[in-house]
DOMIDREN-636300 format. One record per residue: x, y, z of N, C-alpha, C in turn; residue in one letter; chain; residue number from 1. Coordinates in pm, whole numbers, padded with zeros to 5 digits. Layout:
<pts>
PT    n_xx    n_yy    n_zz   ca_xx   ca_yy   ca_zz    c_xx    c_yy    c_zz  code  unit  pos
PT       X       Y       Z       X       Y       Z       X       Y       Z     A     A  NUM
...
</pts>
This chain:
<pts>
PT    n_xx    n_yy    n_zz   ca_xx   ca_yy   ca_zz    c_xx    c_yy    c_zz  code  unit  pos
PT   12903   12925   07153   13005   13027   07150   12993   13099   07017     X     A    1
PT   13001   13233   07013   12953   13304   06893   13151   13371   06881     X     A    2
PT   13143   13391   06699   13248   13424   06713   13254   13499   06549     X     A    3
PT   13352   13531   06476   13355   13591   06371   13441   13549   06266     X     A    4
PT   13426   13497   06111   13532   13456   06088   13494   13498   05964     X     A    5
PT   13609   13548   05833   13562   13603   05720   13457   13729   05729     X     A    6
PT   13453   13791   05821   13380   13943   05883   13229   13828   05884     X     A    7
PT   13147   13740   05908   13038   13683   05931   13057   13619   06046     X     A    8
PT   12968   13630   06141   12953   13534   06258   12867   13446   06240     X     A    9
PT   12968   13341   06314   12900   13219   06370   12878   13126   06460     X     A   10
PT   12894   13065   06476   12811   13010   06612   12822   12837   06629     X     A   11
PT   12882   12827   06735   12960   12680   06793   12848   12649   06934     X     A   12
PT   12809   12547   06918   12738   12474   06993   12832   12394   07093     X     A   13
PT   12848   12348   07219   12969   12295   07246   12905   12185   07330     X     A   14
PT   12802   12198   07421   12742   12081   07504   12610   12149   07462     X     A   15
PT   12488   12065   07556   12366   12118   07598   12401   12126   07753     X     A   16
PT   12337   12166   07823   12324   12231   07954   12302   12159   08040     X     A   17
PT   12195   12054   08028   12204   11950   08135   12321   11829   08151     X     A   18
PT   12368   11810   08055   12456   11686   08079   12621   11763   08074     X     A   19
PT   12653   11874   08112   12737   11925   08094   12715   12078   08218     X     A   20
PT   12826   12032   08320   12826   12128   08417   12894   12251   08358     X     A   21
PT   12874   12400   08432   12953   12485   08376   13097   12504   08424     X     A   22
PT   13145   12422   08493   13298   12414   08448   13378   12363   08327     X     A   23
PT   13280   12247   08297   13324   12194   08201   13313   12266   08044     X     A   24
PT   13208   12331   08047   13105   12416   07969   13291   12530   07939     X     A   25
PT   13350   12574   08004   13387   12665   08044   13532   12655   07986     X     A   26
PT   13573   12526   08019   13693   12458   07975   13678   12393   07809     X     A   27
PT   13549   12393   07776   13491   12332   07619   13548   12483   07568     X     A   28
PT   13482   12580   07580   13483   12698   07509   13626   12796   07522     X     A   29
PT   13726   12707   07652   13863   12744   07637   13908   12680   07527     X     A   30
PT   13913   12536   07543   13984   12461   07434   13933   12503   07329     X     A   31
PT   13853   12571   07282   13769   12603   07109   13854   12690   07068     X     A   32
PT   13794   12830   07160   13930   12907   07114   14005   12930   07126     X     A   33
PT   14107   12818   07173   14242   12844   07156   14260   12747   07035     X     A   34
PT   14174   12639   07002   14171   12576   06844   14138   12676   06712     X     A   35
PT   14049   12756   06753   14013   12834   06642   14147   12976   06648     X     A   36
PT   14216   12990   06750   14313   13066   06768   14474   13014   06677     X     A   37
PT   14485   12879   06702   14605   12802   06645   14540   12828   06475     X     A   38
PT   14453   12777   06445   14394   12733   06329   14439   12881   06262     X     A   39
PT   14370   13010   06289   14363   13147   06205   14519   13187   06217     X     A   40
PT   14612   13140   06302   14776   13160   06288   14789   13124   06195     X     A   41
PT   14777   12946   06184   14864   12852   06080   14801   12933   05934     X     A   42
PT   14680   12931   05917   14662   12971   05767   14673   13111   05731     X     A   43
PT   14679   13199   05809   14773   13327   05814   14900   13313   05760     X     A   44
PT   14983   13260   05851   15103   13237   05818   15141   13142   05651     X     A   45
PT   15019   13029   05644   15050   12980   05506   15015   13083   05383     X     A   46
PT   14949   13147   05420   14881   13265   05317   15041   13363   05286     X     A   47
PT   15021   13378   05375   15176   13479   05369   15274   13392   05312     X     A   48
PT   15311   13273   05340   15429   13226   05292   15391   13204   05167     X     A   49
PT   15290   13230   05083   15236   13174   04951   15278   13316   04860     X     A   50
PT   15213   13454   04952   15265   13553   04909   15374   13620   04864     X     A   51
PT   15451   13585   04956   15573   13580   04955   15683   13521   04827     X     A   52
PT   15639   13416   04801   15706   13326   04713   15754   13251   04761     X     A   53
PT   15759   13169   04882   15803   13111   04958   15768   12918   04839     X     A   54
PT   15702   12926   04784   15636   12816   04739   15791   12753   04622     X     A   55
PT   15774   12623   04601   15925   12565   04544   15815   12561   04403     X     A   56
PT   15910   12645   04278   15875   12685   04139   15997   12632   04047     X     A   57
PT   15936   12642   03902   16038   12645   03808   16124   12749   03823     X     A   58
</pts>
């Protein structure tokens, strides 16, 4: 699965082809990106809350 992160692509291997039907193939590369989907929220959102001042200071 090819994808983009920091403006560079890259590239997720998820099965090889014989030991892995393409349903499954199919359902690998759902679950990815919706992991790589959760993942670019959460540190979005921590980035921002850092911006913000959200962080506990003197």
């Amino acid at each position: 699965m090819a994808y983009r992160f920091a403006g560079r692509q890259k590239l997720i291997s998820l099965c090889s082809y014989p030991s892995v039907s393409l349903r499954e193939a199919r359902e690998k590369r759902e679950d990815a990106k919706k992991t790589a989907e959760r993942t670019y929220r959460s540190q979005r959102s921590t980035a921002a809350g850092q911006r913000s001042g959200g962080g506990s200071g003197p």
